[in-house]
C-alpha positions in Angstrom: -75.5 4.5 0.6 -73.0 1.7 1.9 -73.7 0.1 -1.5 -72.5 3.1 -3.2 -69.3 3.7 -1.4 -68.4 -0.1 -1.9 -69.1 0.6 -5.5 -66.4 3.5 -5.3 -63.7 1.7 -4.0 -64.4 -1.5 -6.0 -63.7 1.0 -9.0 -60.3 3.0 -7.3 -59.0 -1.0 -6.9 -59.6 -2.0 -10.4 -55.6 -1.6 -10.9 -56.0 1.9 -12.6 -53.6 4.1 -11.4 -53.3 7.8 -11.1 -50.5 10.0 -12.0 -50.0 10.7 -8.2 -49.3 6.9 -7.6 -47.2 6.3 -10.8 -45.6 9.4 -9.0 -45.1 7.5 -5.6 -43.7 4.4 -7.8 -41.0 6.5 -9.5 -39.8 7.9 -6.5 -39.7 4.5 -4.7 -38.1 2.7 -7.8 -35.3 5.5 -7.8 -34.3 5.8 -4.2 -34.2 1.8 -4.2 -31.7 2.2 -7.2 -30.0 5.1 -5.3 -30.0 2.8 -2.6 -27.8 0.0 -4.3 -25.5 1.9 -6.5 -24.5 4.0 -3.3 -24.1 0.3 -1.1 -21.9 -1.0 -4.3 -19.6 1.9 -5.3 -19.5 2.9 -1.3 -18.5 -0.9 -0.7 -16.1 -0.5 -3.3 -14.4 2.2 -2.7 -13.6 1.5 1.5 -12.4 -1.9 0.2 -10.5 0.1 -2.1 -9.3 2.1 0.7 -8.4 -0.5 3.3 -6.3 -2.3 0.7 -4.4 0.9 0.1 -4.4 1.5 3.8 -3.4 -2.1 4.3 -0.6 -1.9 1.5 1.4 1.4 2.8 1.2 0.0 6.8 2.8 -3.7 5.2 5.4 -0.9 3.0 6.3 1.1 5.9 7.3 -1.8 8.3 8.8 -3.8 5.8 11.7 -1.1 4.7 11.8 0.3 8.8 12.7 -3.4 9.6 15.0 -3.2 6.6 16.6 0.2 7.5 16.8 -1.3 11.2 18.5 -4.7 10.2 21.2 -2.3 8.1 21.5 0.1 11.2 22.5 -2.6 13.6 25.1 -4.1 11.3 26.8 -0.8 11.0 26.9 -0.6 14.7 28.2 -4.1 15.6 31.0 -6.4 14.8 31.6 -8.7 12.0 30.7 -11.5 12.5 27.9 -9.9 14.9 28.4 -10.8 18.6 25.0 -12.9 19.9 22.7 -9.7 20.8 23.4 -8.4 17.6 22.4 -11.1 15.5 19.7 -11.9 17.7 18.4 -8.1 16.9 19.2 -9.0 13.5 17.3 -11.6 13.4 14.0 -10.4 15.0 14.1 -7.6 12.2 14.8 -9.9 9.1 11.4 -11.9 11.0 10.0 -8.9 10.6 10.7 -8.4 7.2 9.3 -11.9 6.6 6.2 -11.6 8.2 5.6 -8.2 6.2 6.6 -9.8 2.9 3.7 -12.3 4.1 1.1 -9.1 3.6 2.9 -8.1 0.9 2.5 -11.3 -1.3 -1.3 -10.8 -0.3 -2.2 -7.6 -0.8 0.5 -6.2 -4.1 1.3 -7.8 -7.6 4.0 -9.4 -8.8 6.8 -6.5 -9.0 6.9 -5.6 -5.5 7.1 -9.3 -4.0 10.2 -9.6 -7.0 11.7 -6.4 -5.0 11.0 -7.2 -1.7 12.3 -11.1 -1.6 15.5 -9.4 -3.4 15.8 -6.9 -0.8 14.9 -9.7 1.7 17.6 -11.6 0.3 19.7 -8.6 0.6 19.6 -7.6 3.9 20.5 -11.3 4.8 23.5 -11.1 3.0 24.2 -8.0 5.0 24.0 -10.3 8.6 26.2 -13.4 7.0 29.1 -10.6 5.9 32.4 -12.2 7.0 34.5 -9.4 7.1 34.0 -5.3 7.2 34.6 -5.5 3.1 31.8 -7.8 2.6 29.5 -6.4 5.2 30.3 -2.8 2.9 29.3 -3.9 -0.2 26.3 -5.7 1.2 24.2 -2.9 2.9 25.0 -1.1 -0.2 23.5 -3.5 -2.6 20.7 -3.5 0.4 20.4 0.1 -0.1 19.9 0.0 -3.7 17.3 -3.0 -2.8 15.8 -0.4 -0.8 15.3 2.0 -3.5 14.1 -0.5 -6.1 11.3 -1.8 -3.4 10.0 2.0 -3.3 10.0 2.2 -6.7 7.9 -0.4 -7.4 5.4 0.2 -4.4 5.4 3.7 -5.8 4.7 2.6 -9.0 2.1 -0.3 -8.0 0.4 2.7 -5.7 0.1 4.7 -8.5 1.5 7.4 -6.2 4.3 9.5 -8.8 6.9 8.4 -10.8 9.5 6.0 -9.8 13.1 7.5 -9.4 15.2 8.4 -11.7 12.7 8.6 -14.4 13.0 11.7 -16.5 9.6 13.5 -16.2 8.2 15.7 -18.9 7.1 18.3 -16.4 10.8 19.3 -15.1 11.9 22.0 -17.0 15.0 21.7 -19.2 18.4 22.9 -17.3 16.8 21.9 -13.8 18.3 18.7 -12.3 16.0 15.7 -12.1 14.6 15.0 -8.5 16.6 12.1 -6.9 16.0 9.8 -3.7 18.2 10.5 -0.9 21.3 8.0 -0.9 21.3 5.9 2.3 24.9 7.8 3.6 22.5 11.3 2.8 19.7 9.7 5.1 22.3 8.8 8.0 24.2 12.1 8.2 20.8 14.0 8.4 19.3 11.5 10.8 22.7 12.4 12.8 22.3 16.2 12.2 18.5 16.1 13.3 
């Protein structure tokens, strides 16, 4: 009897399989595929995400250093007293140490804009008389505008400014960014 039943499972290990075990090996073969495309695309896509992430947080404190650096020279002398240049200055840092992230993390277009706009607001802080200081934080605002338009564009968020778009219907005006002077008087209304 012992002899037989040896005889039966020498013949079930021969390497013959059934259709239940060829079964058993699809399913095994296609979660293990499952398995890796979900780890690579899933991988992909939070890198993906934390680079976006990454990229707005570096935007978003680069232009409020900018907008802060601008918003003290309106408020103090020319040439600034010490305080004021000393606030100055821990903003432009600021600036620099976002344009650091920015060099990492965006292409080409949007360092251009930001070491312009850098560049900018500097000119803003070295403004020898009320004249110069005028004209500077207006070609910073414009500096401004051209850094959103190309993290806007490099985002691939909408449009940049100005841009006539297909979809606005004829006789409408064209959606425009806020000048600065707009943005002041409504942070003064608000």
């Amino acid at each position: 009897m012992f002899a037989q039943v040896g005889q039966r499972d020498a013949a079930r290990n021969t390497g013959v399989m059934d259709a239940g075990g060829y079964a058993a090996w699809a399913a095994a073969v296609t979660s293990a595929a499952t398995l890796v495309v979900t780890t690579v695309v899933g991988g992909r896509r939070e890198k993906r995400q934390w680079a976006r992430d990454a990229l707005t947080d570096a935007f978003v404190a680069f232009l409020a250093a900018s907008w802060q650096h601008s918003d003290l020279a309106k408020v103090s002398a020319t040439p600034p007293d010490i305080s004021s240049a000393e606030a100055m200055d821990a903003q432009y840092g600021e600036m620099r140490n976002q344009l650091t992230r920015l060099r990492l993390l965006s292409p080409p277009d949007v360092v251009r804009a930001g070491e312009a706009l850098l560049r900018l607001q500097r000119r803003v802080k070295d403004a020898g008389s009320a004249s110069g200081r005028a004209e500077a934080l207006a070609a910073a605002s414009t500096g401004r505008h051209d850094m959103v338009s190309a993290a806007q564009k490099a985002m691939g968020l909408r449009r940049p400014w100005g841009l006539r778009s297909s979809s606005t219907p004829p006789g409408l005006p064209e959606p425009r960014q806020p000048s600065d002077s707009a943005r002041t008087r409504a942070d003064e209304i608000s």
